[in-house]
C-alpha positions as CSV (number, residue, x, y, z in Angstrom):
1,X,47.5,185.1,-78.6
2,X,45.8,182.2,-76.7
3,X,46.9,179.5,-78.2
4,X,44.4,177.0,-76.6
5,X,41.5,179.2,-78.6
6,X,43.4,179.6,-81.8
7,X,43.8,176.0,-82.2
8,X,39.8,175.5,-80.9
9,X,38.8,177.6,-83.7
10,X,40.9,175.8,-86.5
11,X,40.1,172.9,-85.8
12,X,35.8,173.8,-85.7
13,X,36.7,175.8,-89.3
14,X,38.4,172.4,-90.6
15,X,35.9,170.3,-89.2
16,X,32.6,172.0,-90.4
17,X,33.7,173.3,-93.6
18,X,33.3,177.2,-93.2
19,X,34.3,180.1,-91.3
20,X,30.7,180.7,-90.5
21,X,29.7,177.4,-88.9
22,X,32.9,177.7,-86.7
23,X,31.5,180.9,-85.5
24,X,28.0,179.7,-85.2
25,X,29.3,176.8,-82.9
26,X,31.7,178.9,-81.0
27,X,29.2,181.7,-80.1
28,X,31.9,183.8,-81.8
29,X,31.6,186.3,-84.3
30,X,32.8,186.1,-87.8
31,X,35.6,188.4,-87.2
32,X,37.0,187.2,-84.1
33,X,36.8,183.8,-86.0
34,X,39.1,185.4,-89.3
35,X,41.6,187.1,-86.9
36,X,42.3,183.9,-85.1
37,X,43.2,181.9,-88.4
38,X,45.0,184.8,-89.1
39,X,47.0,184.1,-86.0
40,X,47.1,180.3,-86.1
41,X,48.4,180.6,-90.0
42,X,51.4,183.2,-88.4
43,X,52.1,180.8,-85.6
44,X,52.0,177.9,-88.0
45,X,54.0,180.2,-90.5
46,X,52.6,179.2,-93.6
47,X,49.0,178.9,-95.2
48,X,46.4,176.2,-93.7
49,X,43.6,176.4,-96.2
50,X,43.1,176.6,-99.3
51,X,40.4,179.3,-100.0
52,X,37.5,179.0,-102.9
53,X,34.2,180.4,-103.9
54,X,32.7,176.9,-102.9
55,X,35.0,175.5,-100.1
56,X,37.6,175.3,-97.9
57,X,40.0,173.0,-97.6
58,X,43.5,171.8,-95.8
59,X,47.1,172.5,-97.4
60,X,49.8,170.3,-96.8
61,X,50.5,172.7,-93.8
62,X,47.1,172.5,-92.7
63,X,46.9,168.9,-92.6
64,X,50.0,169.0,-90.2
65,X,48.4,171.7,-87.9
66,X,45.1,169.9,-87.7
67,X,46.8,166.8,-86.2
68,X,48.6,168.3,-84.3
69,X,46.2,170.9,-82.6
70,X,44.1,168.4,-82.1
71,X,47.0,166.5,-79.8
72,X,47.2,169.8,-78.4
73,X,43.0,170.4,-77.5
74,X,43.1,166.8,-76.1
75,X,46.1,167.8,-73.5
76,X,44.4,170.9,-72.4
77,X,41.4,168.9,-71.7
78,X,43.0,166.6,-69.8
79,X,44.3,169.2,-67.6
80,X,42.1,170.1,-64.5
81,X,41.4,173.7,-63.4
82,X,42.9,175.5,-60.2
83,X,39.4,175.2,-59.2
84,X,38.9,171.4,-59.1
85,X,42.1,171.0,-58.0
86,X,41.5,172.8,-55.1
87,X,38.0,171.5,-54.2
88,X,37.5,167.9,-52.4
89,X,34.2,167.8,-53.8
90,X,31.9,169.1,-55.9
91,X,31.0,173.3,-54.6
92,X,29.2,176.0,-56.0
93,X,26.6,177.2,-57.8
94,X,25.2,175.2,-60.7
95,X,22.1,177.1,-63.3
96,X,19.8,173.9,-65.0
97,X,17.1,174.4,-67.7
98,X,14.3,172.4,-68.0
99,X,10.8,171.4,-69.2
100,X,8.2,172.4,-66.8
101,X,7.0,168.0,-67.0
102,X,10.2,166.9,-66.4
103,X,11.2,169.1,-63.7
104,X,8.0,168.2,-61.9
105,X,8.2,164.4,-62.4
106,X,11.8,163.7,-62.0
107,X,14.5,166.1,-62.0
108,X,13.3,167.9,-59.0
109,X,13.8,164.6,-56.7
110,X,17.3,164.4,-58.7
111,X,18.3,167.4,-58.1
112,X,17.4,167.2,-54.6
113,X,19.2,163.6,-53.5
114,X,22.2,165.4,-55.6
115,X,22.2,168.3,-53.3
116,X,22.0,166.0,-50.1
117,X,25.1,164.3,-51.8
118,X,27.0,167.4,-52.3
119,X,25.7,169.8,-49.6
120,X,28.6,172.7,-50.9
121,X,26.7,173.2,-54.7
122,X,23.3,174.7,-55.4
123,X,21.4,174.4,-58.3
124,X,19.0,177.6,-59.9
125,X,16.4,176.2,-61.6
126,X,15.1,177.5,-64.9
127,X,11.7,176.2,-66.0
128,X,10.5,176.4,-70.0
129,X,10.3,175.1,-72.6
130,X,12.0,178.1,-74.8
131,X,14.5,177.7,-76.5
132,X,17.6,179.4,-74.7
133,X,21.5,180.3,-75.3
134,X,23.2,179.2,-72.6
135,X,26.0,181.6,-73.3
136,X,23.7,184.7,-73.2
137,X,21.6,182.8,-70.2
138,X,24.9,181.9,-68.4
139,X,22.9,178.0,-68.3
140,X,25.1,175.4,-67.3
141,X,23.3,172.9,-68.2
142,X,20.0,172.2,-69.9
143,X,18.4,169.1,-70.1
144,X,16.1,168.6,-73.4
145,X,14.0,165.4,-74.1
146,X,13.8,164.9,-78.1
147,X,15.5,163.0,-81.1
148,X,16.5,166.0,-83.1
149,X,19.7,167.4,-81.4
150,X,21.7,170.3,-83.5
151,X,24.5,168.2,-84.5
152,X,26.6,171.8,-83.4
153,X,25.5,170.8,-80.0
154,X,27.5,169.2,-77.3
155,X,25.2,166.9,-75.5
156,X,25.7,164.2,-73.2
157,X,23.0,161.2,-73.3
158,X,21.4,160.8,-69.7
159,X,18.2,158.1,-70.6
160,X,15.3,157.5,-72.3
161,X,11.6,158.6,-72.5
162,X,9.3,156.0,-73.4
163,X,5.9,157.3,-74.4
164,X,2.4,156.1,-74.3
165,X,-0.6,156.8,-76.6
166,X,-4.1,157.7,-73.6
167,X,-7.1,159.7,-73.6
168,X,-9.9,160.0,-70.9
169,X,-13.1,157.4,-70.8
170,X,-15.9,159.8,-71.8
171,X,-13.4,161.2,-75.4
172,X,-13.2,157.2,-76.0
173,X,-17.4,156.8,-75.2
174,X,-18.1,159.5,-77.6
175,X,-15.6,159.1,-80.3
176,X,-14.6,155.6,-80.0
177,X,-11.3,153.8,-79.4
178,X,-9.0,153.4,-82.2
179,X,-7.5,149.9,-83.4
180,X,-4.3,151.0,-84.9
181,X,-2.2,154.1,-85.0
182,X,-3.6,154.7,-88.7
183,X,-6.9,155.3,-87.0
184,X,-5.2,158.1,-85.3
185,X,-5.9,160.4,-88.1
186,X,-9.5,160.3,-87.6
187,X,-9.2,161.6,-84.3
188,X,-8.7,164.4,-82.3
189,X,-5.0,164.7,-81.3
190,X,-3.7,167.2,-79.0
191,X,-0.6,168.3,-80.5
192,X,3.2,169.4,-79.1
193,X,3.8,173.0,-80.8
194,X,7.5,171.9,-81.4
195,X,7.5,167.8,-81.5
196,X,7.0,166.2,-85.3
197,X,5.1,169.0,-87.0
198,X,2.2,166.9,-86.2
199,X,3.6,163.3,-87.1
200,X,3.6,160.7,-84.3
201,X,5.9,158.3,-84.4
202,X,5.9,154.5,-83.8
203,X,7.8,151.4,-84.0
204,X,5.6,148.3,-85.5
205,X,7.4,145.1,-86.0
206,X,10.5,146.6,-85.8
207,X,9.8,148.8,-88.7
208,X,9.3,152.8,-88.1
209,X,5.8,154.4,-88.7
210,X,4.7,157.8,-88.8
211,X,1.5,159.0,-88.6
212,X,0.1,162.5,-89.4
213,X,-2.5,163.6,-86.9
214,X,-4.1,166.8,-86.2
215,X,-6.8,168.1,-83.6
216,X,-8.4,171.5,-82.6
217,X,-5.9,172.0,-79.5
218,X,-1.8,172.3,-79.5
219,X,0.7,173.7,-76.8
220,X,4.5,174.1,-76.3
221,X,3.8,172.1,-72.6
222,X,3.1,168.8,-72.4
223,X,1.1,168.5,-69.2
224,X,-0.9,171.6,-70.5
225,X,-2.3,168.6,-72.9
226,X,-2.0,166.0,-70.5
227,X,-4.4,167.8,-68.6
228,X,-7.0,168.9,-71.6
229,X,-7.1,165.3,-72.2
230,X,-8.2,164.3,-68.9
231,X,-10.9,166.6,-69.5
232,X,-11.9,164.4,-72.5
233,X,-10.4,167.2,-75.2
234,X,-9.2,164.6,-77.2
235,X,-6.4,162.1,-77.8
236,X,-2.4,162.9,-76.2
237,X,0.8,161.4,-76.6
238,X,2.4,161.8,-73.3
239,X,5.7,160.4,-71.1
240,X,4.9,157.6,-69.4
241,X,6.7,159.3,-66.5
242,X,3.8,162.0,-67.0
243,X,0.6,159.9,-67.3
244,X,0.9,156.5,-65.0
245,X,-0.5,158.1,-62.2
246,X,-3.7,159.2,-64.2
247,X,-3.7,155.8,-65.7
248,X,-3.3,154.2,-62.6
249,X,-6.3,156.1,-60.9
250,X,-8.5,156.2,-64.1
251,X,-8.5,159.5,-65.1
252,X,-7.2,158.3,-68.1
253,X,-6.7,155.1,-70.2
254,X,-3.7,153.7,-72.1
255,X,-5.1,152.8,-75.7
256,X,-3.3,151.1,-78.5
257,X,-1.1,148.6,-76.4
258,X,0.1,147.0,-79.4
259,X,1.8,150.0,-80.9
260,X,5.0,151.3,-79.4
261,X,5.7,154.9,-79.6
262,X,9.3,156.2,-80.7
263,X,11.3,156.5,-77.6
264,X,13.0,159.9,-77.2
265,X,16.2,160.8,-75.6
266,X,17.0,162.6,-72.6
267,X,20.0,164.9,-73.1
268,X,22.0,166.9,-70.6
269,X,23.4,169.9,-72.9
270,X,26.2,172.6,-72.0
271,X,28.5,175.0,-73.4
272,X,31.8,173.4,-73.6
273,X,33.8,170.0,-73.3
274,X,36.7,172.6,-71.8
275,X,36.7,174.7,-68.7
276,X,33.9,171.6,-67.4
277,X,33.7,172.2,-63.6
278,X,33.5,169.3,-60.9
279,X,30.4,170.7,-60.3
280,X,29.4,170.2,-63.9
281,X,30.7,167.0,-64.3
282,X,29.4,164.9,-61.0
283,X,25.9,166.9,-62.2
284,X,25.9,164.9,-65.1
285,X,27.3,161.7,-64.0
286,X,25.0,161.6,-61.7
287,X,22.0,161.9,-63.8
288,X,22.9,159.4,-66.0
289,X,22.1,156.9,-62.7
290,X,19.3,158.9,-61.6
291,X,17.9,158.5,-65.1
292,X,18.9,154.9,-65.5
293,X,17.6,153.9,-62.3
């Protein structure tokens, strides 16, 4: 039996209440799941849950085992692979996800000063913005921009995104400018397919506002709108990363300065807190001062 996995998979079933969320977070089937409670309840030699229609929960025994598997998970994580051990540096080949405007504006340049920094590693490159097992995809890491993580997710915060409300100089001429982000819901607003089922999101006076807008354009890539809008389409909320340089040469113009659009986060996602290679790990350290910087 390994051990290691056993105690993994007691400690997901104890901590998120079923049999079926451990499985769901472990990329394991139910089965596999049952068979190695099965085995941590013979190891253990005695019963760790108590087993109703409605819920699980922790026997005496159980309580005992959690603690102490969870001694157990944090030794094994502290212990470094063959691999690393062996390496001097950061080697070998590292596969990133990625949203195609991120990717363009940013993590392109990242990736490249990191390659220059660690000339033994490569990086794949995966550009999309569908939604993607990383397990199946055999992704090391994805980076996702939003404020809605899975909770079953294990994500590592790299920065922020700020956001800015613009639309081009002849959509303002004919439509007119709008005053407040109320106004926004007279407009036409071209729409992320997956961000806020159509609610934009501010900060006013440190209170939070949302907004329901809708227009006669949406897409699942945000410089598809970026660039409808500069073709006077209608009204976009974009990164700021993604429209300064049309602001700054007046292809577009930054409207409602007074309102403040919710900031979203920029998350480096992978598989495991286990098993992490150097690779892995110096990726994401050093995004978090690419990003910050």
């Amino acid at each position: 039996m390994d051990r290691i996995l056993a105690a993994q998979v007691f400690v997901n079933i104890s901590e998120r209440g079923s049999l079926a969320a451990a499985a769901e977070a472990l990329d394991m089937s139910r089965a596999m799941v049952t068979r190695y409670l099965a085995e941590m309840e013979d190891w253990a030699g005695a019963r760790l849950l108590h087993r109703t229609t409605r819920r699980l929960g922790l026997t005496a025994a159980g309580e005992v085992t959690l603690a102490r598997c969870r001694e157990m998970l944090a030794l094994a994580e502290q212990m470094p692979s063959a691999a690393d051990a062996a390496a001097a540096e950061p080697a070998g080949m590292l596969r990133i996800a990625c949203a195609q405007s991120l990717a363009q504006a940013s993590l392109a340049s990242a990736v490249a000063a990191y390659l220059q920094r660690y000339p033994r590693t490569a990086v794949d490159l995966l550009i999309g913005n569908k939604a993607i097992n990383l397990v199946e995809e055999r992704i090391d890491l994805a980076i996702r921009i939003t404020n809605q993580l899975d909770p079953n997710l294990i994500a590592r915060p790299l920065g922020s995104c700020p956001s800015l409300i613009c639309a081009a100089p002849s959509y303002l001429k004919a439509h007119g400018t709008p005053q407040r982000a109320e106004d926004l819901a007279l407009h036409n607003c071209l729409t992320y397919s997956y961000f806020g089922k159509s609610l934009w999101n501010f900060e006013r006076d440190g209170e939070a506002l949302s907004v329901p807008v809708s227009g006669n354009l949406s897409a699942n890539e945000s410089l598809v709108l970026l660039q409808a809008a500069v073709a006077g389409a209608g009204i976009t909320m974009q990164p700021v990363y993604s429209a300064a340089p049309l602001i700054a040469s007046g292809a577009l113009l930054a409207i409602l300065p007074q309102e403040t659009p919710q900031a979203l986060g920029i998350h480096g996602i992978y598989s495991s807190r286990q098993h992490q290679s150097a690779t892995l790990r110096s990726m994401l350290d050093f995004l978090v001062d690419w990003f910050r910087d």
